[in-house]
C-alpha positions in Angstrom: -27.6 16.0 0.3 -24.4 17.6 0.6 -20.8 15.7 -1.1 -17.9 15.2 0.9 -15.1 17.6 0.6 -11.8 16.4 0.8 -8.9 18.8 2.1 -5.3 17.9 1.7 -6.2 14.5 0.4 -6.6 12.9 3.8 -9.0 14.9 5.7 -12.6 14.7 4.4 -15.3 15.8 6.0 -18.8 14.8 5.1 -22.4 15.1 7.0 -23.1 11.5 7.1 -19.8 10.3 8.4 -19.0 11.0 12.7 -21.7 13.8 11.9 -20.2 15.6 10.2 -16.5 15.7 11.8 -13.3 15.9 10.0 -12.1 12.6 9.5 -9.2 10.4 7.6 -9.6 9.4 3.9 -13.2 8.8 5.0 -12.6 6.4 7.6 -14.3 6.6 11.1 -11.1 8.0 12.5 -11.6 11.8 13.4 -8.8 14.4 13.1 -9.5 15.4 16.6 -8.6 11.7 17.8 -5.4 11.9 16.1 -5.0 14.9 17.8 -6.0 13.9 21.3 -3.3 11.1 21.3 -0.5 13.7 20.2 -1.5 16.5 22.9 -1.5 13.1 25.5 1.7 12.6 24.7 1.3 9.4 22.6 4.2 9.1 19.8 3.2 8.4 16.1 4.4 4.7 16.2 1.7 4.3 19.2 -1.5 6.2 17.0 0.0 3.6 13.6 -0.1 0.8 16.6 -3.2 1.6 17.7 -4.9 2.4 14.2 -3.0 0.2 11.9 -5.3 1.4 8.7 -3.7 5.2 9.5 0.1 6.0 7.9 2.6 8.3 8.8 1.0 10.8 6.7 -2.1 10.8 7.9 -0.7 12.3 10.9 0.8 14.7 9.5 -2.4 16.0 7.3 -4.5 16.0 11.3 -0.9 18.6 12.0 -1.2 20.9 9.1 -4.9 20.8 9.6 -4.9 21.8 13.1 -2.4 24.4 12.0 -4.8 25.9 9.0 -7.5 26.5 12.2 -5.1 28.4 14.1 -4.4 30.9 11.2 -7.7 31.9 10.8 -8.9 35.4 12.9 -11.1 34.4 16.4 -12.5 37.4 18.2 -13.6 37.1 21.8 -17.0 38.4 22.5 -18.5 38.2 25.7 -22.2 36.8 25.5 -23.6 37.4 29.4 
């Protein structure tokens, strides 16, 4: 069975946790939530409000980990 990895000290992911999905410090909190309340417009003080065991910098991780996605290279292929 695989280990969790743990990026940036906040974002872990491991396989028997949300399956699979990058989370927070291993908490049933996925990045992508985070992330879905920021691109709805939600401030940080209403995600800390809403998940009181999250901190500031939790948020931020979710950021730079979004980020580290975008830098990678994505080609377009069409399939049919």
């Amino acid at each position: 069975m695989p280990s969790p990895i743990f990026l940036d000290g906040r974002i872990t992911i491991d396989p028997d946790l949300c399956n699979g999905r990058p989370t927070l410090r291993g908490k049933r909190i996925a990045v992508q939530t985070v992330l879905d309340f920021l691109g709805a417009g939600d401030s940080e003080a209403d995600i800390l409000e809403q998940y009181p065991s999250l901190e500031p910098d939790d948020i931020r991780a979710c950021l730079r980990f979004a980020t580290g996605l975008m830098d990678k290279h994505y080609e377009v292929v069409q399939i049919a």
